[in-house]
PyMOL Python script that loads the backbone (N, CA, C, O; Angstrom):
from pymol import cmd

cmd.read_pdbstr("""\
ATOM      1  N   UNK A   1     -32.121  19.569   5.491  1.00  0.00           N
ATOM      2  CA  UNK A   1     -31.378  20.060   4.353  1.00  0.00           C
ATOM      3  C   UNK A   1     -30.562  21.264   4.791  1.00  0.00           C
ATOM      4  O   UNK A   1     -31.084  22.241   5.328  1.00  0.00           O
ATOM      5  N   UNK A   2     -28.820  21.122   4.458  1.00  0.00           N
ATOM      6  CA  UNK A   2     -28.250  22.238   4.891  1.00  0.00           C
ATOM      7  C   UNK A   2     -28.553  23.725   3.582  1.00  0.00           C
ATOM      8  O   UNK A   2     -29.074  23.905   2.482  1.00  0.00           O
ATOM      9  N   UNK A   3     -27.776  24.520   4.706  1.00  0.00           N
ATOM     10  CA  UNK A   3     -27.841  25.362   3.614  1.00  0.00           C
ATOM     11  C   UNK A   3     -26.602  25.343   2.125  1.00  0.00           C
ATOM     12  O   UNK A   3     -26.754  25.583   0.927  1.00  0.00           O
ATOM     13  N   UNK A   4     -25.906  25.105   2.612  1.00  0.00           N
ATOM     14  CA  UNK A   4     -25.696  24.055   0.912  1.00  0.00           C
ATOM     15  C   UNK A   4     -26.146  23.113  -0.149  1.00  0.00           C
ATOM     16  O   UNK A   4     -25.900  23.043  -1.353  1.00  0.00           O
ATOM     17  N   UNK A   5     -26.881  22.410   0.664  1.00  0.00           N
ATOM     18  CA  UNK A   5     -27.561  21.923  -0.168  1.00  0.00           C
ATOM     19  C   UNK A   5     -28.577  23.106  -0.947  1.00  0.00           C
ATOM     20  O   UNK A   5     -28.455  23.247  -2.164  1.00  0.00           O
ATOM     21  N   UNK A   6     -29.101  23.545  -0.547  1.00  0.00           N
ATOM     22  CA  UNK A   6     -30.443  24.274  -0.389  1.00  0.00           C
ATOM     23  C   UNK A   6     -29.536  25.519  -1.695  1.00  0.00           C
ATOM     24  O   UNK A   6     -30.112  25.772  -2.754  1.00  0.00           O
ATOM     25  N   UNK A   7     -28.511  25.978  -1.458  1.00  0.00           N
ATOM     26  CA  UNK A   7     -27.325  27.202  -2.513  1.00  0.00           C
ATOM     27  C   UNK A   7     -27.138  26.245  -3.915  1.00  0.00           C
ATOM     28  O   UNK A   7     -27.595  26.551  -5.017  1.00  0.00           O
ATOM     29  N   UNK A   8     -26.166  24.715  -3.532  1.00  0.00           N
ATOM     30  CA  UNK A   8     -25.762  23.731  -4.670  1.00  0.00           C
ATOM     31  C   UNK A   8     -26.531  23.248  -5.446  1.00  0.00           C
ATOM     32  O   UNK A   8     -26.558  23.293  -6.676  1.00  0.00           O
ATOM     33  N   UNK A   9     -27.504  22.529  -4.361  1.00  0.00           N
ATOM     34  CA  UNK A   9     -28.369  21.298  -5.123  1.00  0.00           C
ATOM     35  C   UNK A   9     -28.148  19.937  -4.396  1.00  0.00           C
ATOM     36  O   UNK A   9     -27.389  19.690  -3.459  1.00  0.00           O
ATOM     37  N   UNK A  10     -28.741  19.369  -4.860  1.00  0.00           N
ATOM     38  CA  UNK A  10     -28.239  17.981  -4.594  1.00  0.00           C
ATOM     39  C   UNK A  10     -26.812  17.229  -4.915  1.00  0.00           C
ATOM     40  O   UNK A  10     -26.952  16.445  -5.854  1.00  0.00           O
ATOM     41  N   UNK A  11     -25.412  17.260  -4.360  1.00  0.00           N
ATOM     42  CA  UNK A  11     -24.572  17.220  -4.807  1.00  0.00           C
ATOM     43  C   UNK A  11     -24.053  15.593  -5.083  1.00  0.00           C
ATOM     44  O   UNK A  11     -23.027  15.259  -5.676  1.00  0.00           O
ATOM     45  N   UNK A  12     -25.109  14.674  -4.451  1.00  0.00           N
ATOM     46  CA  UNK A  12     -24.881  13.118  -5.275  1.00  0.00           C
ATOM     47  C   UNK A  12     -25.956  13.118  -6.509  1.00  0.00           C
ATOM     48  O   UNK A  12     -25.936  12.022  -7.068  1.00  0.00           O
ATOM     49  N   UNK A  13     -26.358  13.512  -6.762  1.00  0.00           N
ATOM     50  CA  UNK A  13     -27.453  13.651  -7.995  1.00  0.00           C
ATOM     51  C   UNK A  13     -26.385  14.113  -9.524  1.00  0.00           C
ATOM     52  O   UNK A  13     -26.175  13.536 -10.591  1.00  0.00           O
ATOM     53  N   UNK A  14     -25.730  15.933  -8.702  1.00  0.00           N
ATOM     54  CA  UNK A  14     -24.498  16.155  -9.854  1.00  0.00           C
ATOM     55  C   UNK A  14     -23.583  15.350  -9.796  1.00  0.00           C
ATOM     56  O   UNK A  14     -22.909  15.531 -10.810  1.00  0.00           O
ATOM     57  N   UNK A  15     -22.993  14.251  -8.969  1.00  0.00           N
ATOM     58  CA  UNK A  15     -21.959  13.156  -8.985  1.00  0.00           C
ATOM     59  C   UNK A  15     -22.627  11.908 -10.306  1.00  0.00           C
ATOM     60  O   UNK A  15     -21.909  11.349 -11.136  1.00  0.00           O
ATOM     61  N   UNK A  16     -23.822  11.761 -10.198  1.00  0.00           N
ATOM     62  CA  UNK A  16     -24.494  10.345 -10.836  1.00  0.00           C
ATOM     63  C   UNK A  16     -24.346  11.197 -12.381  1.00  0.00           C
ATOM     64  O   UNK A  16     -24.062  10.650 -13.446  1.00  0.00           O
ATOM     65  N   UNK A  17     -24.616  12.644 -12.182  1.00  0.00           N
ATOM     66  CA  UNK A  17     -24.588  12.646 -13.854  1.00  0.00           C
ATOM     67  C   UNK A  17     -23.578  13.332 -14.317  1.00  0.00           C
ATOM     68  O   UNK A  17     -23.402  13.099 -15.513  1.00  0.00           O
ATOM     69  N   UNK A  18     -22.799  14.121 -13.845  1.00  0.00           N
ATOM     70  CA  UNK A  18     -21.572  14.889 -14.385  1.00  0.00           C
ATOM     71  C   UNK A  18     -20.598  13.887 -13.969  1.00  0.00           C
ATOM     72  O   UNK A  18     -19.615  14.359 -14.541  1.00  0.00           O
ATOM     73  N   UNK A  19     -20.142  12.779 -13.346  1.00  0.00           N
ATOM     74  CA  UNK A  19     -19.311  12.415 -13.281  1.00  0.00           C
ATOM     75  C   UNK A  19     -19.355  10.659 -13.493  1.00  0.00           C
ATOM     76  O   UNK A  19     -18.423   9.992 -13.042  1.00  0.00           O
ATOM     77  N   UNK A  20     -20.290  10.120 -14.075  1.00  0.00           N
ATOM     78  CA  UNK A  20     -21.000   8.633 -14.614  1.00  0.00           C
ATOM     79  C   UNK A  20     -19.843   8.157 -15.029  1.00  0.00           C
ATOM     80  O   UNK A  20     -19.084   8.909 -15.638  1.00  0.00           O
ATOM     81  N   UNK A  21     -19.519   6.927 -14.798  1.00  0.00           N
ATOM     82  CA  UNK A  21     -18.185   5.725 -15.383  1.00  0.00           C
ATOM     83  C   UNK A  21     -17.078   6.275 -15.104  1.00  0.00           C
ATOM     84  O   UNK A  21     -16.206   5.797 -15.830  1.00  0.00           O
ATOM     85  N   UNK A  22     -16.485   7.415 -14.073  1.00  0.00           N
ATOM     86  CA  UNK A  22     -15.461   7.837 -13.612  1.00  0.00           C
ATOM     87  C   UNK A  22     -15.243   6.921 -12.044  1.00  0.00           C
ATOM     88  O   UNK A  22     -16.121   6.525 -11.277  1.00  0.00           O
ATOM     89  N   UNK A  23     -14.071   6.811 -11.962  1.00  0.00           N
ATOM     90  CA  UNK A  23     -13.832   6.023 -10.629  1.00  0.00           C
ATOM     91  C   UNK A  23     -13.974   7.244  -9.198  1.00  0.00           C
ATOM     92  O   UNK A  23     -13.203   8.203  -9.242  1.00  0.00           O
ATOM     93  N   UNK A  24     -14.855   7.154  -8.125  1.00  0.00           N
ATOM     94  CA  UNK A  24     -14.876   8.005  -7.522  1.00  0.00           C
ATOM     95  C   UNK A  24     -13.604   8.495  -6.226  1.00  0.00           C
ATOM     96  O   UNK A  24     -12.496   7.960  -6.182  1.00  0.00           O
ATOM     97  N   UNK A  25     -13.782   8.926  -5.844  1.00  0.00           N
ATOM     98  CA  UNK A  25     -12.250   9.536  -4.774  1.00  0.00           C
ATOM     99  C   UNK A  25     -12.178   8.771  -3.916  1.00  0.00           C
ATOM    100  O   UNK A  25     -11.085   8.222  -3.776  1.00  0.00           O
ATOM    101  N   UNK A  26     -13.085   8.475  -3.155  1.00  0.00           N
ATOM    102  CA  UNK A  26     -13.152   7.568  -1.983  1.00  0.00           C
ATOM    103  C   UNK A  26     -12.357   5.823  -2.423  1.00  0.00           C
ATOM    104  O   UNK A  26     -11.625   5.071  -1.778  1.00  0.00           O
ATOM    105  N   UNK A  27     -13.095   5.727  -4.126  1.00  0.00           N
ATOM    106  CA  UNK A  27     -12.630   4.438  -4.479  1.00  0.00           C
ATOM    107  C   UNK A  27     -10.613   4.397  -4.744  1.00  0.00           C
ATOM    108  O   UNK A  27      -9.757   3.564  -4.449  1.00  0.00           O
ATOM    109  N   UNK A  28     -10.571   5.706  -5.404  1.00  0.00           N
ATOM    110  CA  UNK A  28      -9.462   5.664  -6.017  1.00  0.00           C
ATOM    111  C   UNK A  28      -8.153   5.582  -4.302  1.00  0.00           C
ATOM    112  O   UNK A  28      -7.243   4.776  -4.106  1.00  0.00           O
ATOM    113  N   UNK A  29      -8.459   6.345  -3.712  1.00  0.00           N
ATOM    114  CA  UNK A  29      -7.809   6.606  -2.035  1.00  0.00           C
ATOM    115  C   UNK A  29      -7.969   4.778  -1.858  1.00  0.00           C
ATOM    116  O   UNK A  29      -6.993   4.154  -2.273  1.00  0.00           O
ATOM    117  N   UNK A  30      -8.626   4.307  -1.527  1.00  0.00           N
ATOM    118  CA  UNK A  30      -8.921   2.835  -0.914  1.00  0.00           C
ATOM    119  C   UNK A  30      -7.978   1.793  -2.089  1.00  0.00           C
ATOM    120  O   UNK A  30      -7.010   1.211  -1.600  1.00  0.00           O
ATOM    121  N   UNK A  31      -8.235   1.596  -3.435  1.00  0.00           N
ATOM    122  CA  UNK A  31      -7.043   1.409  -4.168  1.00  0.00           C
ATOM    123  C   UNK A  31      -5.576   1.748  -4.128  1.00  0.00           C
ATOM    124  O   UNK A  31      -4.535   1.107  -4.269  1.00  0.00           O
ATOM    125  N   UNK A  32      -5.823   2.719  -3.937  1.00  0.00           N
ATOM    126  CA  UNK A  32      -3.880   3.833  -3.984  1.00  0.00           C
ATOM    127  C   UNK A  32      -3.627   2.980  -2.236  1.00  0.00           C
ATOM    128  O   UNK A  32      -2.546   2.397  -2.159  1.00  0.00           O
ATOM    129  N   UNK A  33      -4.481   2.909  -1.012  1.00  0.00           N
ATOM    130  CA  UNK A  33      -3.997   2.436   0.010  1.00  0.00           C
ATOM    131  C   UNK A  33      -3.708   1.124  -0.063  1.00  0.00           C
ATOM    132  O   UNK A  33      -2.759   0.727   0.614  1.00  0.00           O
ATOM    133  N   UNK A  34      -4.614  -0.034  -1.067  1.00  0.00           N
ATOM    134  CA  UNK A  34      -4.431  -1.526  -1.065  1.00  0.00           C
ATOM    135  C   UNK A  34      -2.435  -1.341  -2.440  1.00  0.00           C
ATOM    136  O   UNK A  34      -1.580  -2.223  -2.512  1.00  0.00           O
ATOM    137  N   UNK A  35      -2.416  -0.722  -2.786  1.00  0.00           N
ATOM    138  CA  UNK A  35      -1.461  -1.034  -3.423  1.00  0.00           C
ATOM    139  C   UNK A  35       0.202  -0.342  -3.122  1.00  0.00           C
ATOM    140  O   UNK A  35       1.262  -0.647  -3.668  1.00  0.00           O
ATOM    141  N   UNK A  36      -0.101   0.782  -1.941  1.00  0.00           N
ATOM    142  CA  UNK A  36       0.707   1.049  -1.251  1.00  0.00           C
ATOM    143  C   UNK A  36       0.846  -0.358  -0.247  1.00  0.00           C
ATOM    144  O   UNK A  36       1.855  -1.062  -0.280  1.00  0.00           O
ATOM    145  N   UNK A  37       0.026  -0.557   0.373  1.00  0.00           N
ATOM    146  CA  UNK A  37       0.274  -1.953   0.987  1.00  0.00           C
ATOM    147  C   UNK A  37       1.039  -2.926   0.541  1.00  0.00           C
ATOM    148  O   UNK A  37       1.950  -3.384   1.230  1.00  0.00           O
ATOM    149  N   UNK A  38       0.780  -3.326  -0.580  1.00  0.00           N
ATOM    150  CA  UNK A  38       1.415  -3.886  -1.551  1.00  0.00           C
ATOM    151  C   UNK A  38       3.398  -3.775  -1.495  1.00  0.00           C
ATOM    152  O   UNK A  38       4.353  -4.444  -1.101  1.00  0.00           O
ATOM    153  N   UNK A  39       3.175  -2.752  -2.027  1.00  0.00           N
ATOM    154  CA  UNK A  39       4.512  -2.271  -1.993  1.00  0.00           C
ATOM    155  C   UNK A  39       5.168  -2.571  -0.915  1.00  0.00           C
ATOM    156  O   UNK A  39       6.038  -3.442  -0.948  1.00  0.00           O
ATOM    157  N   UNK A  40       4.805  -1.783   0.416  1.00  0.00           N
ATOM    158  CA  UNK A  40       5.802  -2.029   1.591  1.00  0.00           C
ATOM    159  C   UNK A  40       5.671  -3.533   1.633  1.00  0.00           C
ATOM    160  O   UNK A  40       6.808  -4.002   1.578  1.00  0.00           O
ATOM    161  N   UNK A  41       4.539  -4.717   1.724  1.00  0.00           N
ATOM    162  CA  UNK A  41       4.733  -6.123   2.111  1.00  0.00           C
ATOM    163  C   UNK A  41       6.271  -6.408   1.386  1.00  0.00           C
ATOM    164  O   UNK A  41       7.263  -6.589   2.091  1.00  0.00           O
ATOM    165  N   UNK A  42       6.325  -6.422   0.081  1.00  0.00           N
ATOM    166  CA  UNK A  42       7.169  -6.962  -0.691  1.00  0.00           C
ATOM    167  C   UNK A  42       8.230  -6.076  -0.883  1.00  0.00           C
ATOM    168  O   UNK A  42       8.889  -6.225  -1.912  1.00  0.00           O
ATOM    169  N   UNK A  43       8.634  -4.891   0.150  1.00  0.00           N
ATOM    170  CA  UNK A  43       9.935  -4.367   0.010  1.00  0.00           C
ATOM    171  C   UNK A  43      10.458  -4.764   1.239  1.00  0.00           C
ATOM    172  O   UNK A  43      11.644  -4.514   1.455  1.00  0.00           O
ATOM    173  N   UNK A  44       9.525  -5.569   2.425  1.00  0.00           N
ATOM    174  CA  UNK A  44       9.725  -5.914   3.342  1.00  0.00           C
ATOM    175  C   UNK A  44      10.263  -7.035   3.041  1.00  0.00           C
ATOM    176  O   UNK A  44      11.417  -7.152   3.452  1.00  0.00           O
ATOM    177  N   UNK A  45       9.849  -7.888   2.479  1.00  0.00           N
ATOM    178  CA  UNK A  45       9.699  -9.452   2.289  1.00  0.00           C
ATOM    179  C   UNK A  45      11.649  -9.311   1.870  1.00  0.00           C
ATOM    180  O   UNK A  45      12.531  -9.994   2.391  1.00  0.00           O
ATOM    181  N   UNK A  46      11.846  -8.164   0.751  1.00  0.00           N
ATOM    182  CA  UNK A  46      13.034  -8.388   0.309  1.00  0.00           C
ATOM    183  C   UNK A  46      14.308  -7.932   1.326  1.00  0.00           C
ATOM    184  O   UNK A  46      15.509  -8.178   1.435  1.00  0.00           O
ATOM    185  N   UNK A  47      13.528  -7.311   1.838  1.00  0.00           N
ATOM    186  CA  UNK A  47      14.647  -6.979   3.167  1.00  0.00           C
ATOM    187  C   UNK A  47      15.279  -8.228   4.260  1.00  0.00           C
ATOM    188  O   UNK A  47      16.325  -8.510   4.845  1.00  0.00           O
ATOM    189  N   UNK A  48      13.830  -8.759   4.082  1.00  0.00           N
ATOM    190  CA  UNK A  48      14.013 -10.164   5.377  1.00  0.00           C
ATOM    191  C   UNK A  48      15.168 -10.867   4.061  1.00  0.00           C
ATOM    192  O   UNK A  48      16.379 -11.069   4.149  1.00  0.00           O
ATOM    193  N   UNK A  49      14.495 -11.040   3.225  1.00  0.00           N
ATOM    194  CA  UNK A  49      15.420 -12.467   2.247  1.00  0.00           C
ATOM    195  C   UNK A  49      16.750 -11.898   2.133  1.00  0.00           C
ATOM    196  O   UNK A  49      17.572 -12.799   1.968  1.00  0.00           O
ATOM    197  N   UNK A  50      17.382 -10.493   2.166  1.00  0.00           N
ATOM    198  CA  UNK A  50      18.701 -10.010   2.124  1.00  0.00           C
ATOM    199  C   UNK A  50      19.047  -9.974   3.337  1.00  0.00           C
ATOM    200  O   UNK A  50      20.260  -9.795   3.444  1.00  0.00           O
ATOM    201  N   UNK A  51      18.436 -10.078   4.437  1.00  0.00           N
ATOM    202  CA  UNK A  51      19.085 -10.461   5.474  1.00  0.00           C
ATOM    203  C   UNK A  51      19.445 -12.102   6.187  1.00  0.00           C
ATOM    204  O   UNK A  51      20.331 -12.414   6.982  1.00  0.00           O
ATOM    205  N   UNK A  52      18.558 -12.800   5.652  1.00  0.00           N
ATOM    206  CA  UNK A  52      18.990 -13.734   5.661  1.00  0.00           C
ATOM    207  C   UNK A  52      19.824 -14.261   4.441  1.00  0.00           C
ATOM    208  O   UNK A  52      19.911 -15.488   4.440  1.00  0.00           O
ATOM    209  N   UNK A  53      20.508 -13.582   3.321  1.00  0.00           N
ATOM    210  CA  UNK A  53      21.150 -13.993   2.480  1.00  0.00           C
ATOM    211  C   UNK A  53      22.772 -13.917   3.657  1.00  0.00           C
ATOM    212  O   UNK A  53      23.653 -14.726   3.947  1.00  0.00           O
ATOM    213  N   UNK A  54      22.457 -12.451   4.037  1.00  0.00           N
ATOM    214  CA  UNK A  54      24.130 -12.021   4.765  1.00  0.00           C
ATOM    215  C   UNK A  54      23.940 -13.165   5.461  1.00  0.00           C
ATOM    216  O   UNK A  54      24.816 -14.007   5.264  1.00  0.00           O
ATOM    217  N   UNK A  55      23.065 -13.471   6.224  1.00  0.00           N
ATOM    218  CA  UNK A  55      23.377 -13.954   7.596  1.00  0.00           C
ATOM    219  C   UNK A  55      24.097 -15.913   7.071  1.00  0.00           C
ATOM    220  O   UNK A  55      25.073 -16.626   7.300  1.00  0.00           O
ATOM    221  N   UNK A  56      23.174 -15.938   6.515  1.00  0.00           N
ATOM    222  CA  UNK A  56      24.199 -17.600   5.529  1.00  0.00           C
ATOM    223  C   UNK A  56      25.094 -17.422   5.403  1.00  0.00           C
ATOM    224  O   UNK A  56      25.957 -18.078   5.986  1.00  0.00           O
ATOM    225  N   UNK A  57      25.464 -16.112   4.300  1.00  0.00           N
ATOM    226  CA  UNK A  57      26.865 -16.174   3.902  1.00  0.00           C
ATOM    227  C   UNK A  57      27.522 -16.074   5.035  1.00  0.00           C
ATOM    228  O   UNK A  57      28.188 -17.109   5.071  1.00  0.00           O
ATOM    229  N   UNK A  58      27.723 -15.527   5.886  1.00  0.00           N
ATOM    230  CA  UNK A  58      28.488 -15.146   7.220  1.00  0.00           C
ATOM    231  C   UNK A  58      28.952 -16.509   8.013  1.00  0.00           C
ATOM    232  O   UNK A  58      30.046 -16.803   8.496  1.00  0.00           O
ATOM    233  N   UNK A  59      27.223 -17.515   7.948  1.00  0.00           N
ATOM    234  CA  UNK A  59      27.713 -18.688   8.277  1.00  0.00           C
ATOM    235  C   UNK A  59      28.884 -19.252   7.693  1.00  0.00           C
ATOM    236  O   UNK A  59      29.941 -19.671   8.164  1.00  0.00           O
ATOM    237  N   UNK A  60      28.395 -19.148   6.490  1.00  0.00           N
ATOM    238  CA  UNK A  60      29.692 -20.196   5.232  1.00  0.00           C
ATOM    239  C   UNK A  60      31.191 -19.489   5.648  1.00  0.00           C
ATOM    240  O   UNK A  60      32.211 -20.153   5.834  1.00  0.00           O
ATOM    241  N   UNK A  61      31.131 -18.367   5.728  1.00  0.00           N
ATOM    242  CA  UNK A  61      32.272 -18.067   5.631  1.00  0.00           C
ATOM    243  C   UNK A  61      33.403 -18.348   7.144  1.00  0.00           C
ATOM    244  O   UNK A  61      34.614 -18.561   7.214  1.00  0.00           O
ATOM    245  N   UNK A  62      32.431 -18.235   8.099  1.00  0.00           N
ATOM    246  CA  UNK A  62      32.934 -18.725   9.367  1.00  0.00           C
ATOM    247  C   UNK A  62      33.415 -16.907  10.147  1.00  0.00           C
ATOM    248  O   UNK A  62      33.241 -15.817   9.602  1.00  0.00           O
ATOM    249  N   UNK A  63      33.794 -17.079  11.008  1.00  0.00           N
ATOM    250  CA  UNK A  63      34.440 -16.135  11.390  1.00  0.00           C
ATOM    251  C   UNK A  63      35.587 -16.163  12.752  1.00  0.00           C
ATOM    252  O   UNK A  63      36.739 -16.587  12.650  1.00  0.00           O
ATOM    253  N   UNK A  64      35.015 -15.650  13.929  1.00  0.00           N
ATOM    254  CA  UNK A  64      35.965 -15.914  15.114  1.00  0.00           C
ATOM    255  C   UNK A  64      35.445 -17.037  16.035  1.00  0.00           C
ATOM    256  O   UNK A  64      36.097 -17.509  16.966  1.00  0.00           O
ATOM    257  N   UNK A  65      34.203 -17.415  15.679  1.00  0.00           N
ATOM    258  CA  UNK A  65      33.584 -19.036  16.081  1.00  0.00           C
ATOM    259  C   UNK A  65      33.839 -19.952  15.346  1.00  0.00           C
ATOM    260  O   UNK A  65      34.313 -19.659  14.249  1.00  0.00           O
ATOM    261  N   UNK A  66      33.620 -21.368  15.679  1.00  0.00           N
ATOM    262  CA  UNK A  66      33.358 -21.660  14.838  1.00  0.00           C
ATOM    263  C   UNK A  66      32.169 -22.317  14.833  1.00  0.00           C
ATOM    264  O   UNK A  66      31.734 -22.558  15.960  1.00  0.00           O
ATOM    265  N   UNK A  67      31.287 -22.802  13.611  1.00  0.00           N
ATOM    266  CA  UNK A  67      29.995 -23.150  13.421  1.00  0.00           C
ATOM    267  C   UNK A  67      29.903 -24.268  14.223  1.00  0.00           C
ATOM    268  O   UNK A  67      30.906 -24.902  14.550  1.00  0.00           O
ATOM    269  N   UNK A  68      28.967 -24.518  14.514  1.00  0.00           N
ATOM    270  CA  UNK A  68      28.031 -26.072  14.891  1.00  0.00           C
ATOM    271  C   UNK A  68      28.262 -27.165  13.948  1.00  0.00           C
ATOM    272  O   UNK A  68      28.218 -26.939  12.739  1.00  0.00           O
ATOM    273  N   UNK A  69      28.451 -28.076  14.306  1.00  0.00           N
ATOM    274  CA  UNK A  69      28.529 -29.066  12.615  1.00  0.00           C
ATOM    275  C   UNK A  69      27.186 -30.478  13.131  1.00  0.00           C
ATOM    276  O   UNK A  69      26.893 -31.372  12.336  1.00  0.00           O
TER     277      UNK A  69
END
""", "prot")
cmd.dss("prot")
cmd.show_as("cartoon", "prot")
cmd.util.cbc("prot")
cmd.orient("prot")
């Protein structure tokens, strides 16, 4: 037993009762990281699909090549 404990108390004991049906920090951090995840996948995803939007159009439009047929 540190000496904090030994000054505080038991400080998961005051977690079970001063803080009961609250989401804890560790949980809320591990959430906030799965939904940051989130985010970048699908700002990624939209990046790829706008780059392959240019890159079609570019086909269609032709330029100083010309396409494959």
């Amino acid at each position: 037993m540190g000496f904090l404990d030994r000054l505080l108390g038991n400080d998961q004991q005051r977690a079970e009762t001063r803080y009961a049906g609250r989401e804890s920090a560790t949980d809320r951090a591990a959430r906030k990281r799965r939904e940051g995840h989130r985010r970048s996948t699908t700002a990624a995803a939209r990046q790829g699909q706008a780059w392959e939007d240019r890159d079609r159009a570019q086909d269609r439009k032709g330029g100083w090549y010309r396409p494959a047929r």
